[in-house]
DOBA-81057 format. One record per residue: x, z, y of N, C-alpha, C, O, CB in turn; residue in three letters. Coordinates in steps of 0.2 Angstrom, whole numbers, plus 5000, padded with zeros to 4 digits. Glycine has a CB too. Layout:
N
XZYXZYXZYXZYXZYALA ...
END
This chain:
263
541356365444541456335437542156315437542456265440540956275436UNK 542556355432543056315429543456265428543956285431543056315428UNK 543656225425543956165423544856165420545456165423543756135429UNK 544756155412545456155409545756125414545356085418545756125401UNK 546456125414546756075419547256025412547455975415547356125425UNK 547356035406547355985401546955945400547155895398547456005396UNK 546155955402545655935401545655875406545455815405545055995401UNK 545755895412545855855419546555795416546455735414546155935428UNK 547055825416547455785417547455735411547855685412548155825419UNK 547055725406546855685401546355625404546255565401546555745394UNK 545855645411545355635412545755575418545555515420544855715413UNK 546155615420546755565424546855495423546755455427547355595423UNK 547155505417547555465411546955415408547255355407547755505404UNK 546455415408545755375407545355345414545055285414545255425403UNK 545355375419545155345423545355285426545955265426544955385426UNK 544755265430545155195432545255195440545055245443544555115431UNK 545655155444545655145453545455095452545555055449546355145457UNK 544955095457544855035462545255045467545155085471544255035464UNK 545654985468546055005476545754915478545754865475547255025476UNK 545454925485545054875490545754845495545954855501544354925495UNK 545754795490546354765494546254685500546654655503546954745488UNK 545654665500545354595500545254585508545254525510544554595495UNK 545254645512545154615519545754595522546354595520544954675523UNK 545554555528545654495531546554515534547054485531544954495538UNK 546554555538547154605543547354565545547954555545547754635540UNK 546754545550546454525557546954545562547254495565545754555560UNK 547254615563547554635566548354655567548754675571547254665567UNK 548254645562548954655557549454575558550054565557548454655547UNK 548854515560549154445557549754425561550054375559548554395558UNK 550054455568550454435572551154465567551654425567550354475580UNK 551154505564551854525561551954505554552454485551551954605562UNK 551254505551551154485543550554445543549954455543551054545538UNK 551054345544550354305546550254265540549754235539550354255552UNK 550754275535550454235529550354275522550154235517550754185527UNK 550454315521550154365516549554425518549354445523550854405512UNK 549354445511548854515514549154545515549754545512548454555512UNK 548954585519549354645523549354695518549554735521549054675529UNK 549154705513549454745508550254715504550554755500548954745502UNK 550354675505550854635502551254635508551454575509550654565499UNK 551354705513551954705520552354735517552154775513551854725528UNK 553154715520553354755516553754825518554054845523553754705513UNK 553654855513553954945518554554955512554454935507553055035518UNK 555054985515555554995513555754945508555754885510555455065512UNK 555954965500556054925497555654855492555854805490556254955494UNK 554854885494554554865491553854825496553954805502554354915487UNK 553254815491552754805497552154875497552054915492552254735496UNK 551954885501551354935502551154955497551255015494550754925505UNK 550754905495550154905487550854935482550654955477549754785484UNK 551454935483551754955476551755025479551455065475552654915474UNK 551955045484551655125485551255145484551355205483551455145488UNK 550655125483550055155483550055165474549855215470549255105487UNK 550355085469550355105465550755135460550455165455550355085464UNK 551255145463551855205460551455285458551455325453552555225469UNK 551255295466550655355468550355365463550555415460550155335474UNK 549755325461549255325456549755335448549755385444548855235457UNK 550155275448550755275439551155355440551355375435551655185439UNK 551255395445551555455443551055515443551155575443552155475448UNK 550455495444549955555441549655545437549155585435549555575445UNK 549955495433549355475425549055425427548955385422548755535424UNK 548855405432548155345431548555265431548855245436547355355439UNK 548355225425548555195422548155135422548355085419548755235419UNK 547555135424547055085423546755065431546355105435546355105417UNK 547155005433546854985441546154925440546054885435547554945445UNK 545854935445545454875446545754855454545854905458544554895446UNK 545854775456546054775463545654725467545754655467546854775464UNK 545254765469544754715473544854645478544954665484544354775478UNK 544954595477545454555479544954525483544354525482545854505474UNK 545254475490544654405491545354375497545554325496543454415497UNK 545554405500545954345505546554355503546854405502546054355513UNK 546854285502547254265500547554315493548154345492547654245507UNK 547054325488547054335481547454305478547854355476546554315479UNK 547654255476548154225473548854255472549154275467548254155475UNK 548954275480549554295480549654365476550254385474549754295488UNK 549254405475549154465475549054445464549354475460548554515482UNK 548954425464548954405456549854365454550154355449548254335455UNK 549954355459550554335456551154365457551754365455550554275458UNK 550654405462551554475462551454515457551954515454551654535470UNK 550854545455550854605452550454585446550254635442550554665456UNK 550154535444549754495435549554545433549254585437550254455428UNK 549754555427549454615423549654685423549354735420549554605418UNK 550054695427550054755429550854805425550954865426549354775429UNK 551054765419551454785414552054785419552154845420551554735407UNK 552354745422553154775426553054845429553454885428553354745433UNK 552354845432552654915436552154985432551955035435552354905447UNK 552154985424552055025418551155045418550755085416552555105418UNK 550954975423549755005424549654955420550154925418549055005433UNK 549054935420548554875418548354865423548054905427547954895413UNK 548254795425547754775434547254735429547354705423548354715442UNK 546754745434546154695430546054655439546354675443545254735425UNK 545454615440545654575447544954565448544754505446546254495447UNK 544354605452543954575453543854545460543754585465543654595452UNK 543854485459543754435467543254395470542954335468544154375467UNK 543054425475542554395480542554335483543154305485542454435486UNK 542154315482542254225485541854225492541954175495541854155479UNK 541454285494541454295503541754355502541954385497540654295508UNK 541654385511541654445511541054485510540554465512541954455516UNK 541354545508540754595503540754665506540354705504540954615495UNK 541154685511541254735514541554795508541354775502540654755519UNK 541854845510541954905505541554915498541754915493541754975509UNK 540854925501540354935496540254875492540354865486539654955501UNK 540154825496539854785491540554765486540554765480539554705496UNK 541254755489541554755483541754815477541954805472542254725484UNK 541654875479541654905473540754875470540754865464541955005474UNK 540554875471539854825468540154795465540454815461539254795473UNK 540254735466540854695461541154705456541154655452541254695463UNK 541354765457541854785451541554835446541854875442542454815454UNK 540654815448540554875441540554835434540354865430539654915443UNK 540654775433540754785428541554775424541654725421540154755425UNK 541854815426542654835426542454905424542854935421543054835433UNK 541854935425541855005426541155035422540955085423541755015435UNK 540854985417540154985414540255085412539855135413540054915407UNK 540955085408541055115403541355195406541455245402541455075399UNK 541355185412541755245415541255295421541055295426542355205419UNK 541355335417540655395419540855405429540355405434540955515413UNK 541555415429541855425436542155365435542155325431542255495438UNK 542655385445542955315445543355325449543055365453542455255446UNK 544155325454544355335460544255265462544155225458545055355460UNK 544155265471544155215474544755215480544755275483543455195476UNK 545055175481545655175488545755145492545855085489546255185488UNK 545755145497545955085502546555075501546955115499545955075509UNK 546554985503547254995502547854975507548454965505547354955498UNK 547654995513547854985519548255055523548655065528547354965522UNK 547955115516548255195519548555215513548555185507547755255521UNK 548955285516549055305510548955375510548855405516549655275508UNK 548955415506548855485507549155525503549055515497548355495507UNK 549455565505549955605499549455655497549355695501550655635501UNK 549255665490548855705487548855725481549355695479548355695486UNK 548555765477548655765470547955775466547655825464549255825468UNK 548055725467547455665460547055715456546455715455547955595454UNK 547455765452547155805448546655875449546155895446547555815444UNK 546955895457546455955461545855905464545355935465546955995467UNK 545955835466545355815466544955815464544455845465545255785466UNK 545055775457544555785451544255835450543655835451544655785444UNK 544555905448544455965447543955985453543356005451545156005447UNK 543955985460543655995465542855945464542255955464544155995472UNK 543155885463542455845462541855865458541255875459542555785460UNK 542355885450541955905445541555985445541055995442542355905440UNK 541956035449541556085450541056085456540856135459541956135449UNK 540956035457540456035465539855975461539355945464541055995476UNK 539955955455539455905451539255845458538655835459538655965447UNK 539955805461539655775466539555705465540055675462539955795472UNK 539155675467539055615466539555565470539555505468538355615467UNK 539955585475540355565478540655625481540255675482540255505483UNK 541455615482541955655485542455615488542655565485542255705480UNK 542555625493542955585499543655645501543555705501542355565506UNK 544155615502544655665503544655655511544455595514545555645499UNK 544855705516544755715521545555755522545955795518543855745522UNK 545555745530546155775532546055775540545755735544546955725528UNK 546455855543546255865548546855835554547455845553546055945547UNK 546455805559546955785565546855805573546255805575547055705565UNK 547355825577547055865585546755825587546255855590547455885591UNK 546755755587546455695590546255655586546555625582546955665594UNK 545355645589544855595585544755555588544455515585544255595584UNK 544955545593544755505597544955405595544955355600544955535603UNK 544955405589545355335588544855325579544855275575546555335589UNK 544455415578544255415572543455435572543255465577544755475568UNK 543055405566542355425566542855505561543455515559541555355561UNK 542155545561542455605561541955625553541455585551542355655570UNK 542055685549541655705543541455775546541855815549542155695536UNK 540755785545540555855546540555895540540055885537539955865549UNK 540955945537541055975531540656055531540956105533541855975531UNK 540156065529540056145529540556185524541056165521539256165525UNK 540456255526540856295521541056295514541456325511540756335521UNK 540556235512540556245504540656175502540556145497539856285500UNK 541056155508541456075505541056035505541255985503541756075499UNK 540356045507539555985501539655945514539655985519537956075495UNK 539755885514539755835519538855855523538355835521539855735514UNK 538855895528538355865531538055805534537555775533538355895534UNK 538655775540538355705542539155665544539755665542537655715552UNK 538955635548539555565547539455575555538855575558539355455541UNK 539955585559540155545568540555475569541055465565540755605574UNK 540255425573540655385575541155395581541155445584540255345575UNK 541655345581542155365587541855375593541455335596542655325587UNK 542055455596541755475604542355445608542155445614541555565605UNK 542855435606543355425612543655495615543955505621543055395619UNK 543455545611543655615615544355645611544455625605542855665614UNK 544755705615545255695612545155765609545355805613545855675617UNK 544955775604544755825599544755855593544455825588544555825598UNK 545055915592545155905581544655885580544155875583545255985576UNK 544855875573544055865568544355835560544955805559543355795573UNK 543955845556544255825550543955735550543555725554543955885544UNK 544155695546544455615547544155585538543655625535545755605547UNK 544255545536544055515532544555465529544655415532543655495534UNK 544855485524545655495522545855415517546455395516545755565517UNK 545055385515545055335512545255325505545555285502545355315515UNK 544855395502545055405493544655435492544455485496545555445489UNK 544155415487543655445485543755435479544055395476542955435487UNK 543155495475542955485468541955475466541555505471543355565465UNK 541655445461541255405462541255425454541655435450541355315466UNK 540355445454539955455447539855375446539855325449539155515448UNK 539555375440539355295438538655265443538555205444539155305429UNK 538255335445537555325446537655295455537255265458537055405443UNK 538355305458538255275462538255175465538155145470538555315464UNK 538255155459537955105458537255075460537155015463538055105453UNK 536855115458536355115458535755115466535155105467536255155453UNK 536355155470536355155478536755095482536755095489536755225481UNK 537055055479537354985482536954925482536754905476538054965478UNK 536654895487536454855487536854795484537454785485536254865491UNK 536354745482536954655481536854615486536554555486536754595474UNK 537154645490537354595498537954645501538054705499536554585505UNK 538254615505538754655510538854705511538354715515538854655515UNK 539154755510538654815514539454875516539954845515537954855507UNK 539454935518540154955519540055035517539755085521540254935528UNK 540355055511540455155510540355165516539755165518541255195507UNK 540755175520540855225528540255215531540055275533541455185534UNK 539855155532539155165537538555165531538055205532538955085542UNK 538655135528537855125524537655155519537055165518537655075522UNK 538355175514538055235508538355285511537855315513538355225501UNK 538755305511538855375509538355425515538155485512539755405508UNK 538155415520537455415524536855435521536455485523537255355525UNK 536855365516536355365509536355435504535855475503536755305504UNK 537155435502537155495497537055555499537055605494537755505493UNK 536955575507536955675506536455695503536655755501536855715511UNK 535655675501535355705497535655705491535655765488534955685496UNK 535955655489536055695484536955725481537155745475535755645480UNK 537055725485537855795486538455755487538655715482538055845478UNK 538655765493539255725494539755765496539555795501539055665498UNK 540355775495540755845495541455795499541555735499540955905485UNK 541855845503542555815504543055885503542955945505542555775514UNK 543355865501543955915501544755885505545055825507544055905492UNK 545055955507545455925515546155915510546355955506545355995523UNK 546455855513547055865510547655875515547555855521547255805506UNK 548055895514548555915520549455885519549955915521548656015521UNK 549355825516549955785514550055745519549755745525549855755509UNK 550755705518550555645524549955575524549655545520551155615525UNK 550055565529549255515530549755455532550355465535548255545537UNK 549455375530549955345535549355285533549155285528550955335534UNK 549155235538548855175536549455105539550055115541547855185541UNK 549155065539549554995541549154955546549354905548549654945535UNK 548554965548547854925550548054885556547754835558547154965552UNK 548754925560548954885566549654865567549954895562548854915572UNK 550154845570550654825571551154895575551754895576550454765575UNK 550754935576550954975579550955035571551455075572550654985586UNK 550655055568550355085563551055055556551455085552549455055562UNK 550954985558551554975551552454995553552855025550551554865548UNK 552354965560553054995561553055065560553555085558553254985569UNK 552555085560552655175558552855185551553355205549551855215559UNK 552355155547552555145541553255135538553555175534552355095540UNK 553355085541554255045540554855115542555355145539554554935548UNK 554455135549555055205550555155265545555555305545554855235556UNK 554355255541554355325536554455305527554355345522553355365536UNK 554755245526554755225520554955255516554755275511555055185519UNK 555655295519555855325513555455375510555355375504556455365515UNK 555255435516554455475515554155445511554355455505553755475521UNK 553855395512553255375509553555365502553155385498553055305514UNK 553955335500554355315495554355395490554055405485555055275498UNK 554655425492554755485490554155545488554255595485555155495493UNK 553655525493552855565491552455525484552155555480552255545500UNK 552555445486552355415481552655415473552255405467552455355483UNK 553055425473553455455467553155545464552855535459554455465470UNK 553255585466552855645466552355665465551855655469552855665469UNK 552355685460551655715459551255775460551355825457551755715454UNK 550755765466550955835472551055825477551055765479551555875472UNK 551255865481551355885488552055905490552355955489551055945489UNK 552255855494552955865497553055955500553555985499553055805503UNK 552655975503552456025508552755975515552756005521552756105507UNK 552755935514552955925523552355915527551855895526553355845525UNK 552655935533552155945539551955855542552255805543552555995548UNK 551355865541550955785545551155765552550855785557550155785544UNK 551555735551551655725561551255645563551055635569552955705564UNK 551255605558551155535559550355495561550155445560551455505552UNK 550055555565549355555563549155585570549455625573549155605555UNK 548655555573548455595578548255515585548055535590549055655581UNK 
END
């Protein structure tokens, strides 16, 4: 099935992000011990402004940012979202809710919105937002997860992809030193997966999307750069790729550069 790509990139322009910025960064806390670790800072800016730049140069224009530790701060850098040209709205957990349970949270930010993007906000991934959609929508999936291939799993649970893109099963980490395709931390989300979230804690990665292969859960592979922050060794990586990073996030698309930062 088809799909205008005017039709897409309008569909862009309306949709909302959820980016899950609320955990703890436990591990993170030796280099960045009093803000969230979304709020470290890489090159000129902080993280979270990367990821938003990313999002504001492909159209999408309406954030939800899943807040709980040390929230405040993250409202006071970025309010309403008008400096850096989005709208932020702020839904905040007063415990922790795991992945799942805060986009649970945030459904009603989202009553009105058929789809939805969701992102962590601890990675980043260089993609283009509108071949997602396009790939989600012609596979009619109830979740689509971006996935990207690395030589070495052994530090990753792994995605099992058949030929036609639809997710057979989920591996946890073997310790083995192995290709395999990863779990990139961007998805896209029909409205009805609401209705598969329980209202207690709960975590995408173990407990839904598990849930969803009945009913069609697709990943499509991206081959941009991947980079997260989750450790101290990971951000320094970060801080060494800023300018990258800076300059992927600006673009709309694919640098074509080769992914070295990953494995």
């Amino acid at each position: 099935m088809l799909f205008d790509l005017a039709v897409i990139t309008s569909a862009m322009h309306d949709i909302k992000a959820v980016l899950l910025v609320g955990g703890l960064g436990t591990r993170l806390r030796s280099v960045v011990p009093t803000a969230p670790k979304v709020l470290a800072s890489v090159g000129k800016g902080s993280f979270l402004e990367l990821l938003v730049q990313q999002l504001r140069s492909q159209g999408v224009h309406h954030l939800v940012l899943c807040t709980g530790y040390l929230a405040d701060q993250l409202e006071n850098r970025f309010g309403d979202g008008k400096a850096w040209g989005v709208e932020i709205e702020y839904s905040k957990e007063q415990q922790a809710l795991g992945t799942a349970g805060a986009v649970k949270l945030a459904a009603r930010y989202l009553k009105d919105d058929s789809e939805f993007l969701v992102m962590n906000g601890d990675s980043f991934l260089e993609m283009d937002f509108h071949k997602f959609m396009e790939f989600h929508r012609s596979h009619n999936a109830i979740a689509t997860i971006a996935v990207f291939r690395v030589e070495n799993t052994n530090r990753y649970g792994t995605v099992d992809v058949g030929a036609d893109g639809r997710v057979q099963g989920f591996a946890e980490k073997t310790g083995r030193e192995v290709p395999g395709l990863v779990n990139g931390g961007v998805y896209i989300f029909k409205q009805a997966v609401f209705q598969c979230i329980p209202e207690q804690p709960s975590s995408l990665e173990k407990d839904i999307f598990p849930r969803l292969l009945e009913q069609g859960v697709y990943a499509q592979e991206q081959r941009g750069m991947f980079i997260d922050i989750g450790t101290p060794a990971d951000y320094a990586r970060a801080q060494a790729l800023s300018d990258s990073l800076d300059n992927a996030a600006s673009r709309g698309g694919l640098s074509g550069l080769v992914r070295d930062d990953v494995g």
